[in-house]
Biopython code that builds the backbone (N, CA, C, O; Angstrom):
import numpy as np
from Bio.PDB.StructureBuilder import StructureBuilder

atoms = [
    (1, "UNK", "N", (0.829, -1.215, 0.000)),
    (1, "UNK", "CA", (0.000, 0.000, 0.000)),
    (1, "UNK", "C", (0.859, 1.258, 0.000)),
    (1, "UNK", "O", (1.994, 1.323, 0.471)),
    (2, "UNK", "N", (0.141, 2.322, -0.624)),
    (2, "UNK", "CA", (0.705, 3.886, -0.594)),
    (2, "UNK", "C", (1.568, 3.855, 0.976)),
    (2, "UNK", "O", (1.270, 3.244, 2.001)),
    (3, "UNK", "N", (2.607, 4.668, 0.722)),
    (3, "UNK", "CA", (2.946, 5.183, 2.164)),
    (3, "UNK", "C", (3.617, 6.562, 2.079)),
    (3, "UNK", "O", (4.781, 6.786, 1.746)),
    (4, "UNK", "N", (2.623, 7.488, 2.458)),
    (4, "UNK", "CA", (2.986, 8.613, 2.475)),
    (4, "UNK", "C", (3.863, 9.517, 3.985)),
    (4, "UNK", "O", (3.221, 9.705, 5.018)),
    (5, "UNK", "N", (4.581, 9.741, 3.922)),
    (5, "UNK", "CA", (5.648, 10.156, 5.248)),
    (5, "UNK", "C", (6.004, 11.692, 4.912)),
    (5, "UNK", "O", (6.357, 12.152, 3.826)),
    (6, "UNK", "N", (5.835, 12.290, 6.013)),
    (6, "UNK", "CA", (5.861, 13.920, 5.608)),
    (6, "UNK", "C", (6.869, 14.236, 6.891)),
    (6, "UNK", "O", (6.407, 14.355, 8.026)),
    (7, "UNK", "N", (8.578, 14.387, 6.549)),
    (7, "UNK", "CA", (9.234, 14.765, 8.108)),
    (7, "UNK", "C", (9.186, 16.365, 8.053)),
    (7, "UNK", "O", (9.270, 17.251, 7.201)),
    (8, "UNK", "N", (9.020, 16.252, 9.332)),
    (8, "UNK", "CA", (9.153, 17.673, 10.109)),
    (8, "UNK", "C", (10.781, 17.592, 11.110)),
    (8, "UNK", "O", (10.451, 16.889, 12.065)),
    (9, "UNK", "N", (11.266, 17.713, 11.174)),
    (9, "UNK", "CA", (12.686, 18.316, 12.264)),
    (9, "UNK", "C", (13.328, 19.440, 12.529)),
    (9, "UNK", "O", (13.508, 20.357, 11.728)),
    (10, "UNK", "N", (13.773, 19.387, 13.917)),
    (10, "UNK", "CA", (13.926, 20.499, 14.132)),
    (10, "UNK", "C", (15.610, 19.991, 14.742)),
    (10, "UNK", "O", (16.015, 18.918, 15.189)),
    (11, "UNK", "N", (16.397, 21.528, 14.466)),
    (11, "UNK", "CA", (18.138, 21.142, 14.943)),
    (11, "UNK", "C", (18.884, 19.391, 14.368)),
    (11, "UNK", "O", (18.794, 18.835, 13.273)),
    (12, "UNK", "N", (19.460, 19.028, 15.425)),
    (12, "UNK", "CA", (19.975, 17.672, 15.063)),
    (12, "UNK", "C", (19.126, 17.076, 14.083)),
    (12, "UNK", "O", (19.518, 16.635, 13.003)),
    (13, "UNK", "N", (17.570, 17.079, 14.631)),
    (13, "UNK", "CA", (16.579, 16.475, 13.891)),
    (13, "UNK", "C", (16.936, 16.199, 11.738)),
    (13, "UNK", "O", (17.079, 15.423, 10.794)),
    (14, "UNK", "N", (16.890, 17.375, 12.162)),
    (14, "UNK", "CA", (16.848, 17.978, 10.262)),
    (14, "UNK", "C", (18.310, 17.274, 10.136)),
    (14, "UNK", "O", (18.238, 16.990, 8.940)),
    (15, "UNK", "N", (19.650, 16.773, 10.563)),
    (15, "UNK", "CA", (20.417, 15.654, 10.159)),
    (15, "UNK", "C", (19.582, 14.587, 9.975)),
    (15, "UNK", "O", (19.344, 14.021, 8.908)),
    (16, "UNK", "N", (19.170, 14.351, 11.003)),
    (16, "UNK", "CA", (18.994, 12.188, 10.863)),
    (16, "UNK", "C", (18.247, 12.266, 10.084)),
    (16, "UNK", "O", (18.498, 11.483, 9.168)),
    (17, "UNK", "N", (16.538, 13.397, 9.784)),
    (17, "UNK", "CA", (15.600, 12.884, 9.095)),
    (17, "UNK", "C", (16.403, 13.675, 7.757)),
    (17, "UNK", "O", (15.671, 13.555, 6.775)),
    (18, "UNK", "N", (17.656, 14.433, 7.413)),
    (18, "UNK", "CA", (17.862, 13.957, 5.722)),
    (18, "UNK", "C", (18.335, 12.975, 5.743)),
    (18, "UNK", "O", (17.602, 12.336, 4.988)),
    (19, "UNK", "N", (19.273, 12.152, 6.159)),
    (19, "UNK", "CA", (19.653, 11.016, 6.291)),
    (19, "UNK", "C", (18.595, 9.942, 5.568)),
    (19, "UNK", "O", (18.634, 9.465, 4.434)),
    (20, "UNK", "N", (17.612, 9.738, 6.675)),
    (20, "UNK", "CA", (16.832, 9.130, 6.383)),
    (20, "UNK", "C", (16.084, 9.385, 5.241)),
    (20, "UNK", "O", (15.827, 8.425, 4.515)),
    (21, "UNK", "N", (15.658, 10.562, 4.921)),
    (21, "UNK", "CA", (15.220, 11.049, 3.550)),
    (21, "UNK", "C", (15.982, 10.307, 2.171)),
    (21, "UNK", "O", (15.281, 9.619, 1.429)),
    (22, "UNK", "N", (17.321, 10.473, 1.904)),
    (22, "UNK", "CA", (18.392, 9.950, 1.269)),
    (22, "UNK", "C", (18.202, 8.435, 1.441)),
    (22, "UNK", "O", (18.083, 7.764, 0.416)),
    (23, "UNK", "N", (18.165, 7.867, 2.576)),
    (23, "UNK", "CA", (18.075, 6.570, 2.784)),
    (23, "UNK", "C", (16.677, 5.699, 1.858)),
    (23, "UNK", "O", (16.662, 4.638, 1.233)),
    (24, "UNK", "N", (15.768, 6.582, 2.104)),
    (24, "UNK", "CA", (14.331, 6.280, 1.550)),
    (24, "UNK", "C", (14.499, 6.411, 0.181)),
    (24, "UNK", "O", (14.254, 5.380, -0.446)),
    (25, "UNK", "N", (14.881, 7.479, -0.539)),
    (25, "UNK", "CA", (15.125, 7.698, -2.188)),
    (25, "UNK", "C", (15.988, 6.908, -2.959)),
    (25, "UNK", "O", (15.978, 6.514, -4.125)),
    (26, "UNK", "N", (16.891, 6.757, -1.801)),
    (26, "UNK", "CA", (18.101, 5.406, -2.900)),
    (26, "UNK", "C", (16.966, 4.082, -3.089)),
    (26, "UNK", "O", (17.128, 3.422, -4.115)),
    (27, "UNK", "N", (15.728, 3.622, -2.076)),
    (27, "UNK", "CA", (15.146, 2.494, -2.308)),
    (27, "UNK", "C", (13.932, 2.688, -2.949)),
    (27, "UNK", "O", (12.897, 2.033, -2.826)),
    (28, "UNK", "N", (14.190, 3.769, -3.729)),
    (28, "UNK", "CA", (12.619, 4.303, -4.563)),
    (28, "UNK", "C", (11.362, 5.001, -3.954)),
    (28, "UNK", "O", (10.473, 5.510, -4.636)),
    (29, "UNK", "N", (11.394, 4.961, -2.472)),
    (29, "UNK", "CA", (10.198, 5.308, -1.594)),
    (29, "UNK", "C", (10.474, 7.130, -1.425)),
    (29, "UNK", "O", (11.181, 7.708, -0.599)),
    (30, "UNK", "N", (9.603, 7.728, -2.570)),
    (30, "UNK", "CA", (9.468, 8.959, -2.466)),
    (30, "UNK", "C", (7.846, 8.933, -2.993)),
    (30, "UNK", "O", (7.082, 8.033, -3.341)),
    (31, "UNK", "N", (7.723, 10.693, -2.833)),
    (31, "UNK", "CA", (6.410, 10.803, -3.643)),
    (31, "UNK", "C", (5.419, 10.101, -2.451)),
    (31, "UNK", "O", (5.713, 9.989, -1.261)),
    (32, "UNK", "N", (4.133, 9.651, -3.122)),
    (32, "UNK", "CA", (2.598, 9.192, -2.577)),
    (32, "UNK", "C", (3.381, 7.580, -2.201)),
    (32, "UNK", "O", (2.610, 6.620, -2.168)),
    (33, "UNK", "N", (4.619, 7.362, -1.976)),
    (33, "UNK", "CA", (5.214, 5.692, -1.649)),
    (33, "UNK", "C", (6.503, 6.249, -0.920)),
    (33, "UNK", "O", (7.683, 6.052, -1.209)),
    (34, "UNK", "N", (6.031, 6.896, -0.034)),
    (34, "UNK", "CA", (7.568, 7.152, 0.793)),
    (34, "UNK", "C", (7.704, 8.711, 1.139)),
    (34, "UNK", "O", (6.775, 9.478, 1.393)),
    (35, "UNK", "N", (8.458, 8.874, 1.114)),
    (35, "UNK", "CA", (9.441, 10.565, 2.084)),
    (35, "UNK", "C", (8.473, 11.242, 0.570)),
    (35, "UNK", "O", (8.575, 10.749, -0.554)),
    (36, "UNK", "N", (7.562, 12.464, 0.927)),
    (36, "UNK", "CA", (6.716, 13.323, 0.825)),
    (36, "UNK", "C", (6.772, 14.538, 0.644)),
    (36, "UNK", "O", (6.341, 15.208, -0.294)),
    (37, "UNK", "N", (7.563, 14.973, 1.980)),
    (37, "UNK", "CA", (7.347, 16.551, 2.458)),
    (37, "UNK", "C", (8.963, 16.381, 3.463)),
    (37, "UNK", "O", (9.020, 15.518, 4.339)),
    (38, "UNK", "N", (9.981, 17.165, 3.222)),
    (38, "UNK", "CA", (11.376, 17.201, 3.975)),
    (38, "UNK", "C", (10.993, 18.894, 4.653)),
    (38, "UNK", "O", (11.249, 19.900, 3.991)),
    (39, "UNK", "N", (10.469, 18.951, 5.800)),
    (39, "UNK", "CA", (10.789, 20.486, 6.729)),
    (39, "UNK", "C", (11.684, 20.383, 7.687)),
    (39, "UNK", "O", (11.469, 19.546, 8.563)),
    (40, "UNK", "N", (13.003, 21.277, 7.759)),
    (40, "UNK", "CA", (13.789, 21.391, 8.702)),
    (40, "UNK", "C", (13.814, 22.685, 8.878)),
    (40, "UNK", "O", (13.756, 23.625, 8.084)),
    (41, "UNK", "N", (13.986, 22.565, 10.966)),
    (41, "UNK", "CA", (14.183, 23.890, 11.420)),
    (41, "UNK", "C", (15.257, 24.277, 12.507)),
    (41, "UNK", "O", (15.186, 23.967, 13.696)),
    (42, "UNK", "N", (16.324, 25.046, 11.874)),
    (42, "UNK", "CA", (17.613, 25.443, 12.774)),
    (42, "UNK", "C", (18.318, 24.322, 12.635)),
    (42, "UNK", "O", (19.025, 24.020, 13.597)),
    (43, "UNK", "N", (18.322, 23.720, 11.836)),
    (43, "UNK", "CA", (19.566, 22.945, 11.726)),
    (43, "UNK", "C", (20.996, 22.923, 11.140)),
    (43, "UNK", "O", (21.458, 23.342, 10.079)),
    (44, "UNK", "N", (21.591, 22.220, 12.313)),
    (44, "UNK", "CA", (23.101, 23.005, 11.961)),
    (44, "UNK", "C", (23.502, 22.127, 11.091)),
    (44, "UNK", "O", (23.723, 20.971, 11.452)),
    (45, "UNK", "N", (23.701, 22.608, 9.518)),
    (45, "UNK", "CA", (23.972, 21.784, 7.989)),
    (45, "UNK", "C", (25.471, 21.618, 8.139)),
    (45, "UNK", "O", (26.004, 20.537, 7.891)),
    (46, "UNK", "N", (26.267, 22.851, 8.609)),
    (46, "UNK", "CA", (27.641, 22.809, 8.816)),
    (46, "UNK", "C", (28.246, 22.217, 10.268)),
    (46, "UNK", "O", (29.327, 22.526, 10.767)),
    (47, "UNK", "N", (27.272, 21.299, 10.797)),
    (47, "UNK", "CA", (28.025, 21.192, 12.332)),
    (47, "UNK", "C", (27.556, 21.899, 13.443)),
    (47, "UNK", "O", (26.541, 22.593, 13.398)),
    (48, "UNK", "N", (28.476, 21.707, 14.761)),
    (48, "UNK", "CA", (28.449, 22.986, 15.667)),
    (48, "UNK", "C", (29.388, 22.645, 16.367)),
    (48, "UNK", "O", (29.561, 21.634, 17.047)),
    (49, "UNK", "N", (30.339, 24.004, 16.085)),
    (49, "UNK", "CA", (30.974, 23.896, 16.879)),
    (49, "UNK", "C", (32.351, 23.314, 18.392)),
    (49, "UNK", "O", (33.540, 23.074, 18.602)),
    (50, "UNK", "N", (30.683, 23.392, 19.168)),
    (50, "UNK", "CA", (30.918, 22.893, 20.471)),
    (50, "UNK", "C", (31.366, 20.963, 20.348)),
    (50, "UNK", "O", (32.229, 20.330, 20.956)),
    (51, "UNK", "N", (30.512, 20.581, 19.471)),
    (51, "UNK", "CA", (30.839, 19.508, 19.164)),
    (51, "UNK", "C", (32.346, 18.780, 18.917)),
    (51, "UNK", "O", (32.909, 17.791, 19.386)),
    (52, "UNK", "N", (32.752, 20.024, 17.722)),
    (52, "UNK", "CA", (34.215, 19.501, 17.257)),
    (52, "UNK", "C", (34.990, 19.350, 18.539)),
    (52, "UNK", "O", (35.593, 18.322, 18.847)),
    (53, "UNK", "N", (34.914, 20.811, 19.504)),
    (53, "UNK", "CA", (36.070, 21.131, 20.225)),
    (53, "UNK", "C", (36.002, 19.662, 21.566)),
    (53, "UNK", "O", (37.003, 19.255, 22.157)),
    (54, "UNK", "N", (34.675, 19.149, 21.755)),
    (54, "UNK", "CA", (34.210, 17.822, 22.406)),
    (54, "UNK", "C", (34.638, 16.866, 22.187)),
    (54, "UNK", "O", (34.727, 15.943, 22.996)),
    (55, "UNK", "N", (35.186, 16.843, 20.489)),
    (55, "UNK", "CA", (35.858, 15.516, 19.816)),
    (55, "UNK", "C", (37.605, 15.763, 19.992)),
    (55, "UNK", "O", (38.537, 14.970, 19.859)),
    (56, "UNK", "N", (37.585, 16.673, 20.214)),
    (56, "UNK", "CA", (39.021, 17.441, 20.326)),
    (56, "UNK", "C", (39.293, 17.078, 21.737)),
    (56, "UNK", "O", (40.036, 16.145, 22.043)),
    (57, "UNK", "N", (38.590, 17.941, 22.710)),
    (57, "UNK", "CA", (39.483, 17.709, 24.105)),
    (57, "UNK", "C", (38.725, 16.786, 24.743)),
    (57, "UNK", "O", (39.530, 16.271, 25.520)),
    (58, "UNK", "N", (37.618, 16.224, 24.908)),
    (58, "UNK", "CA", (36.838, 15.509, 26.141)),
    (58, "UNK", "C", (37.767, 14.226, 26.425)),
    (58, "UNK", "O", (38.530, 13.783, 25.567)),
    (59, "UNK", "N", (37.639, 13.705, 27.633)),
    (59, "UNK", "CA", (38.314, 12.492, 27.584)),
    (59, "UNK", "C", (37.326, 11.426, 27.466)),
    (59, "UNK", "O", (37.742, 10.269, 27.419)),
    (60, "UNK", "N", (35.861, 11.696, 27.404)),
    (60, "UNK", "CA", (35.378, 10.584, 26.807)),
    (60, "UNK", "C", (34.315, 12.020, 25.780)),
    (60, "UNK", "O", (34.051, 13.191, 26.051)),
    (61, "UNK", "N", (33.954, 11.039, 24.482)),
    (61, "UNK", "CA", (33.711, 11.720, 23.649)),
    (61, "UNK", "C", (32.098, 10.683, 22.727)),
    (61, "UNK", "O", (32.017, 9.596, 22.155)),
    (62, "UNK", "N", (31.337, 11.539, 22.975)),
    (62, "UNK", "CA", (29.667, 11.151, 22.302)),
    (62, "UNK", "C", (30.006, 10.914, 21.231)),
    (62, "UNK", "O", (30.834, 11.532, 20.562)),
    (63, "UNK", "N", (29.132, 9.572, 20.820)),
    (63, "UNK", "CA", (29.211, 9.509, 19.644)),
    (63, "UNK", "C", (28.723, 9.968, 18.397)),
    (63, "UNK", "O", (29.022, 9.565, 17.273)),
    (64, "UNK", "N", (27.646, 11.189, 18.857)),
    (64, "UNK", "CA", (26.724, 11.992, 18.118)),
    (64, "UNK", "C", (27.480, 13.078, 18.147)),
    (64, "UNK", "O", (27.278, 13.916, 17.268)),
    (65, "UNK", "N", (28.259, 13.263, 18.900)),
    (65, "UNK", "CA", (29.564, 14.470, 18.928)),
    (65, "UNK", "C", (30.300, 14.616, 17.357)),
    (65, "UNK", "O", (30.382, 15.473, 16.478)),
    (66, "UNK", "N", (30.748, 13.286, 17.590)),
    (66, "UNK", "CA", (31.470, 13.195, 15.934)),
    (66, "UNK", "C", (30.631, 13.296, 14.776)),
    (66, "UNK", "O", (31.151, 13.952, 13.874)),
    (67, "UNK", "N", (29.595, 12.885, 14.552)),
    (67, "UNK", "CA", (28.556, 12.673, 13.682)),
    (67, "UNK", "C", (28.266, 14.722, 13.491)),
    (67, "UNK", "O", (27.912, 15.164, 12.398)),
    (68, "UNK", "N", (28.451, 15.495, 14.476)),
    (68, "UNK", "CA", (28.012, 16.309, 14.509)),
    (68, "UNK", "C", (28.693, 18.098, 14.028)),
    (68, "UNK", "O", (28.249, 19.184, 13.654)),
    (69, "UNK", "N", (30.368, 17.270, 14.441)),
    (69, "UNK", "CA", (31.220, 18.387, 14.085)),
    (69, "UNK", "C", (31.758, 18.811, 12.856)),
    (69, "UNK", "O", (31.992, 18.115, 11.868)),
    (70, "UNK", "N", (31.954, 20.165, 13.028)),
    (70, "UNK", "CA", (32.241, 20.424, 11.520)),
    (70, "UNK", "C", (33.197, 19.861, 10.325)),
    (70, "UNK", "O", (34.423, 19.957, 10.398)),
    (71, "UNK", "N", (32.406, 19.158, 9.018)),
    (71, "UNK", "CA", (33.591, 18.954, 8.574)),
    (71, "UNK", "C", (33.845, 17.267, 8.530)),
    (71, "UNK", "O", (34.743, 16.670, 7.935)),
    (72, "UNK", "N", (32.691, 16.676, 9.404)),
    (72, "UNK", "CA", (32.373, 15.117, 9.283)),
    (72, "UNK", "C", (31.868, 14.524, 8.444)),
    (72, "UNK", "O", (31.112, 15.063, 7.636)),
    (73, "UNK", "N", (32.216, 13.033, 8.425)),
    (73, "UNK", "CA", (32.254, 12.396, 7.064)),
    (73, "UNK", "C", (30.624, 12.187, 7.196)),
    (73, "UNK", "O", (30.090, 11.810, 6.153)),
    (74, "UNK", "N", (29.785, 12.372, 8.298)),
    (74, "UNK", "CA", (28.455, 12.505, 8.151)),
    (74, "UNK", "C", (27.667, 13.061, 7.337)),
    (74, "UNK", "O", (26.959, 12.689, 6.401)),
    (75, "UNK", "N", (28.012, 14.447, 8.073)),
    (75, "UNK", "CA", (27.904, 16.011, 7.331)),
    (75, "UNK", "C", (28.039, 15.838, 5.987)),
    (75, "UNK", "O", (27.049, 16.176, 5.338)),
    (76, "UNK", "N", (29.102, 15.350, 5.285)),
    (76, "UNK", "CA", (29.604, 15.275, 3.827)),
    (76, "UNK", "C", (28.599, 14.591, 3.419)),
    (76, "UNK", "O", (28.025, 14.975, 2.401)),
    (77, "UNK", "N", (28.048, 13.179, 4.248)),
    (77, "UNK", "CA", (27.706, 12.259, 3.296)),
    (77, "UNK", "C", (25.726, 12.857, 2.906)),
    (77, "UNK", "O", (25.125, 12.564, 1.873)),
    (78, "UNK", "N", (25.281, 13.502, 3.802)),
    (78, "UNK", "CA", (24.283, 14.291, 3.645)),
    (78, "UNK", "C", (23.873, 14.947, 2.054)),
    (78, "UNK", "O", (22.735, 15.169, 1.640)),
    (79, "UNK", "N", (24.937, 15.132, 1.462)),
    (79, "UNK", "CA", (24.527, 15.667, -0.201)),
    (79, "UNK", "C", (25.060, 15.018, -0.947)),
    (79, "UNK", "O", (25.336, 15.599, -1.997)),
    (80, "UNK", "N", (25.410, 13.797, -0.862)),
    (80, "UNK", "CA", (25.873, 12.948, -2.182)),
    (80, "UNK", "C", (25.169, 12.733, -2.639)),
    (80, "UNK", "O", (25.670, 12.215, -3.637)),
    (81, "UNK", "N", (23.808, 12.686, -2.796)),
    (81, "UNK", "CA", (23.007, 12.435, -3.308)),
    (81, "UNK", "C", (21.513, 13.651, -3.359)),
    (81, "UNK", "O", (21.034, 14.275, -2.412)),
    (82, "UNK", "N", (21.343, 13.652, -3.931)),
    (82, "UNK", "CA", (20.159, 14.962, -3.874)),
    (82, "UNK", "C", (18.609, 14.426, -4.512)),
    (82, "UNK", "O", (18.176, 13.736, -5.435)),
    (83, "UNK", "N", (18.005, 15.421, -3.100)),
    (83, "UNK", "CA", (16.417, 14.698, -3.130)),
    (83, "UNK", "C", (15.898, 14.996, -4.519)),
    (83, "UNK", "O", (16.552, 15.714, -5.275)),
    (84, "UNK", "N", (14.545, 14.377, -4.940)),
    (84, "UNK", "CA", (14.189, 14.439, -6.308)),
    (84, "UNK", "C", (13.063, 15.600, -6.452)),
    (84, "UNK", "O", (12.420, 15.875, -5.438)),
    (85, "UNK", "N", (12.858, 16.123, -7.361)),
    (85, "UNK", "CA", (11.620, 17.253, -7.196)),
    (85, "UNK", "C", (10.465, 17.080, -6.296)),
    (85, "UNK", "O", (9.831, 17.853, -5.579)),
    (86, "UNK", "N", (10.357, 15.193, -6.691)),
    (86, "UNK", "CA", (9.424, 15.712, -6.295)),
    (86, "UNK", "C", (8.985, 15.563, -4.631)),
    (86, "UNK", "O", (7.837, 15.527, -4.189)),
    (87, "UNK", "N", (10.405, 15.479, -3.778)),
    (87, "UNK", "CA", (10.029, 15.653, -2.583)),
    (87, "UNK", "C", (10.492, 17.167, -2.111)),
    (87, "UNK", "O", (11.630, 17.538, -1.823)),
    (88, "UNK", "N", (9.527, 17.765, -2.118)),
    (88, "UNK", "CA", (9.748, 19.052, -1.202)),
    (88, "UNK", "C", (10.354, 19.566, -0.477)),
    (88, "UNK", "O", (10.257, 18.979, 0.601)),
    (89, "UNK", "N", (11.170, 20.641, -0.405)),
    (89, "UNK", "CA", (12.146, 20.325, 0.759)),
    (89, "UNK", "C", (11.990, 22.180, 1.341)),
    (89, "UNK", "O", (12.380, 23.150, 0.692)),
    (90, "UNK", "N", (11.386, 22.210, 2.569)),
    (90, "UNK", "CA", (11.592, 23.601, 3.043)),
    (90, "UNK", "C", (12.448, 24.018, 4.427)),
    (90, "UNK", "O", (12.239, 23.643, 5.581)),
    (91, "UNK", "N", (12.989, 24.490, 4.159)),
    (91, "UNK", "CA", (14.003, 25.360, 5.141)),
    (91, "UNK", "C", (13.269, 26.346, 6.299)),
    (91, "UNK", "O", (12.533, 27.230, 5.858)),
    (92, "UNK", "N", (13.428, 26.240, 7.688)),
    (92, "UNK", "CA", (13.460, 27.117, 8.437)),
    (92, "UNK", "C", (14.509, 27.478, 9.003)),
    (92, "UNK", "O", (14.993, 26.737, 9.859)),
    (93, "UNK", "N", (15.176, 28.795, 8.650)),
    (93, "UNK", "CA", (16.434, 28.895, 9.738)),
    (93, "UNK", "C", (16.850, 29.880, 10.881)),
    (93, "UNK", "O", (16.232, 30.945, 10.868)),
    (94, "UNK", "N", (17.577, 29.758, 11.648)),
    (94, "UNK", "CA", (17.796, 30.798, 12.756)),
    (94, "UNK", "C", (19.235, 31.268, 12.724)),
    (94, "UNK", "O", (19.927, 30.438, 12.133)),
    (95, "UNK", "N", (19.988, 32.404, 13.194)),
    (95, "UNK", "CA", (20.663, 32.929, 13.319)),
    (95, "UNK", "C", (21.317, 33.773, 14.497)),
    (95, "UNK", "O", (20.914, 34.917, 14.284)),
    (96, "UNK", "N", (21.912, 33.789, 15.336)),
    (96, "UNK", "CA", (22.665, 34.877, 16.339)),
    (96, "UNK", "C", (23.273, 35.884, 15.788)),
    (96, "UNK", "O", (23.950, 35.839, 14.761)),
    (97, "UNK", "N", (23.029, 36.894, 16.507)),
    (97, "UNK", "CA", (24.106, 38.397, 15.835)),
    (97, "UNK", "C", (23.533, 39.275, 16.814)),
    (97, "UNK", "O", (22.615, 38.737, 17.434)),
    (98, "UNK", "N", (23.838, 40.705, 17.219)),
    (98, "UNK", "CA", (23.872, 41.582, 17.815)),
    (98, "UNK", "C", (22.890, 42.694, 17.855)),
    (98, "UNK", "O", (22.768, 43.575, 18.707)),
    (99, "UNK", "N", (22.016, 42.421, 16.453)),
    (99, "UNK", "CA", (21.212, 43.446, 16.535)),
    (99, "UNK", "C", (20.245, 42.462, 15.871)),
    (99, "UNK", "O", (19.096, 42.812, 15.605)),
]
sb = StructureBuilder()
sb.init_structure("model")
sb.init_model(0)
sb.init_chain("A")
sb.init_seg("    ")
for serial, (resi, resn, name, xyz) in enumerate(atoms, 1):
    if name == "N":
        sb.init_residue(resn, " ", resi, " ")
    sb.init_atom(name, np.array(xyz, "f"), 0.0, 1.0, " ", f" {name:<3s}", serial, name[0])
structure = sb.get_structure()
């Protein structure tokens, strides 16, 4: 049967569910048979940070740490492949600054 899946994520979120998005399209499940609708919000596309410097000094170190810092073979592996028209893909993003 149809299986229609519409992700919503927010931060980290918007990693795993492109992941998973990518994961779903390499096995044909897009469209009205799979991944639908891709919304992410504030997610860090480049990393964060705090993460790297975690993989750097902690003496024990998360394993979502690495997955997370800038510049990981995660991160990279996120656009080897690119979603198809016809799954939707909308952006919410946030920003820090001073004014």
């Amino acid at each position: 049967p149809a299986l229609r899946v519409d992700l919503v994520a927010h931060s980290m979120g918007g990693l795993v569910a492109r992941d998973f998005s990518g994961r779903m399209v390499r096995r044909g499940l897009y469209g009205d048979h799979g991944v639908a609708l891709l919304l992410t919000m504030a997610t860090p596309w480049q990393g964060q940070a705090g993460a790297g410097l975690g993989v750097e000094q902690a003496p024990v170190v998360a394993p979502s740490w690495v997955d997370l810092a800038p510049g990981s073979e995660f991160l990279h592996s996120l656009w080897r492949e690119p979603l198809p028209p016809e799954v939707p893909y909308h952006l919410l993003f946030t920003f820090g600054g001073g004014s």
